[in-house]
Structures are given as C-alpha cells and as structure tokens.
N, C-alpha and C positions, 0 to 999 in steps of 0.2 A: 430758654427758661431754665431756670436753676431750682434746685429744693437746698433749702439753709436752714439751720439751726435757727431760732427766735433767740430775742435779745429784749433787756427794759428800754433799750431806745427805739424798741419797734410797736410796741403799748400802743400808743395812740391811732398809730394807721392802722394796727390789728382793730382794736377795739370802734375804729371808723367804718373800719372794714364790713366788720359784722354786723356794725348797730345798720350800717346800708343796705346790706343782704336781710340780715334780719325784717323793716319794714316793708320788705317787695317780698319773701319769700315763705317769712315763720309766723309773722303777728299779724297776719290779716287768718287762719286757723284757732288763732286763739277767742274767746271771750273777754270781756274786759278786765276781767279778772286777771286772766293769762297773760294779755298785752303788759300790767300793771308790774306784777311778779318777773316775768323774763326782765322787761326793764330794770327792775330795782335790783335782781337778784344775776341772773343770766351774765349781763354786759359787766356790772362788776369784778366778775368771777373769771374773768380773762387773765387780771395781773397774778392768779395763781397759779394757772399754767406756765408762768416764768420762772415754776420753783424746780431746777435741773435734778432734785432730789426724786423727785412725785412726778414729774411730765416729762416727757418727750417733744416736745412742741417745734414744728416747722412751719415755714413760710416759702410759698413759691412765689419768684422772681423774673420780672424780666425787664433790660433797663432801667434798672433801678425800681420797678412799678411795682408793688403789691398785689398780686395775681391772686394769692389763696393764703388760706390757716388751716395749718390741722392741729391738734394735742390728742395724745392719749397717754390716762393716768394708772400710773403705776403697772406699766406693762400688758394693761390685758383691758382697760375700758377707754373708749375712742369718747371724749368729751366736746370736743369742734369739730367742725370740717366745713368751711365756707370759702364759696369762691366768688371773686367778683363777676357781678351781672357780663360787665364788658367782656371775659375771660370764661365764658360757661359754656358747655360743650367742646372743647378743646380739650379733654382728656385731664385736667387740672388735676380735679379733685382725685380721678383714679390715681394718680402717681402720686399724689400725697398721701394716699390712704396706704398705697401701697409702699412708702417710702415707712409707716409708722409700723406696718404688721411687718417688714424685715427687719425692721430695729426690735424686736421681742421674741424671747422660745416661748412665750405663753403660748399654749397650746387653743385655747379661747377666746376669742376679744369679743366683750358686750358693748351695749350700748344701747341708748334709746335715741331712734332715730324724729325728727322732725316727720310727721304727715306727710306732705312734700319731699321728700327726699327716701322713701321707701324704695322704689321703683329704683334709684340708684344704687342702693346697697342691695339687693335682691340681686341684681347684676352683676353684683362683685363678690356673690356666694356667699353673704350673707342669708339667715332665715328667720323667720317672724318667729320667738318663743311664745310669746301669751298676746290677746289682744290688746287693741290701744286703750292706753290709759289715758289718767287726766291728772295733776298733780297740783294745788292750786289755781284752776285754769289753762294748764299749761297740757296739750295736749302731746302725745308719744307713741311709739310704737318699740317695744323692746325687741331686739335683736342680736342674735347672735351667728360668732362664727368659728366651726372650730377647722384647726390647723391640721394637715396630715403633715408626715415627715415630709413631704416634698410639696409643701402650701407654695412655696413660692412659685414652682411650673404649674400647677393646678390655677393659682388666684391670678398669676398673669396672665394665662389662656381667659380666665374666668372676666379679667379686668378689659381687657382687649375687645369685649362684646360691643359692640354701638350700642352708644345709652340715646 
C-alpha cells in the first residue's frame, strides 16, 4: 500500500469513493435535510481539494485500487478522510491522517468529525472542543488536535492503538 499525492484524473474514483462510504457510513445519521445538503454540497466539494495551493490531498493505494482519501486545508483543518468499506480496519485511515499531520508545522489541526467516526480520532489524540453540532441537517462533532515539538513519536505511539 502506498500514500500518493491526488490528481484531477483521480476525481471521479475519489468522489465514487466517498459518495460509497458516504451511504453505509455518514447519511444514514443525518435527517433528510442532512442526507439532501451533504449530497448537493459535500460530494461536490471534492474537486476543490485538487487546488495544490489550499489542500494537501492523498490517496492510498494498492494495485492500482483506491484504498482511502484524506485532504487537509490550508495546513491545519483535515476536511476528508474516507476509506473504503473493503479496506477498513487495516490501519488505512491511520497513515493517511498521519501522512497529512507530517506534511504541516501547524501546531493545531481542527476538524469536524462525522458521528461515526469520533471513536477513531479519539484514538489518534484527537479531543472533542464543544458538543455536536448540526449545520443544515448535517450532523458534527468538532475536534481538535494540538501538536507537541515531537507530535510525530507521541501521534504514532497514539496512532498505533487497535481501533
């Protein structure tokens, strides 16, 4: 399994990627509202993370296969992280998160995590800032994580936990 840079030739298996994970994993938490919103807005909003100015965006790999997506914007907020159903618990998402917080000296990286997927970032020394919100339907939990001068031995001890 490899972690690579994203590409606009990789758009559509990304965004297949997601909208897949998305119906098993984020949109059965939302209300109709939510479901409505993420569709129209959410999946859209993939081809912006291919702006190498603003994101960081990787893809893990293996055999050619699309394993996982992660972006994070502007150095310090993690906006993706999805892995395919076939490809979950295998460590994926860990090394891809971890692949975006070595790429940044942000000292903080936020994010609002999916419901579903708290329990993951909790594990990777992440911590819940304020309760869950709800934003059009779309339900969150905000979270943050901030860096010591040696985040990378701390978050990979931290990463390494069985999720």
């Amino acid at each position: 399994m490899e972690i690579k840079r994203v590409n606009y030739e990789d758009l559509t298996a990304i965004t297949n990627l997601v909208e897949a994970v998305s119906k098993v994993a984020v949109l059965p938490y939302f209300n109709d509202q939510g479901k409505q919103e993420y569709i129209a807005r959410v999946l859209p909003d993939i081809k912006m993370t291919l702006d190498n100015d603003n994101f960081v965006s990787v893809k893990a790999v293996s055999n050619d296969a699309l394993l996982g997506f992660a972006a994070m914007r502007a150095g310090n907020y993690l906006t993706h992280l999805f892995v395919s159903h076939q490809a979950q618990r295998q460590g994926i998402g860990r090394k891809l998160l971890r692949h975006l917080l070595d790429s940044t000296d942000a000292q903080e990286i936020k994010l609002r995590s999916a419901v579903n997927s708290v329990d993951f970032y909790l594990k990777c020394g992440f911590e819940i800032t304020d309760q869950e919100g709800e934003f059009n339907g779309i339900r969150f939990v905000p979270m943050s994580l901030i860096k010591s001068k040696s985040h990378k031995s701390i978050y990979k001890e931290r990463a390494c936990q069985a999720l």
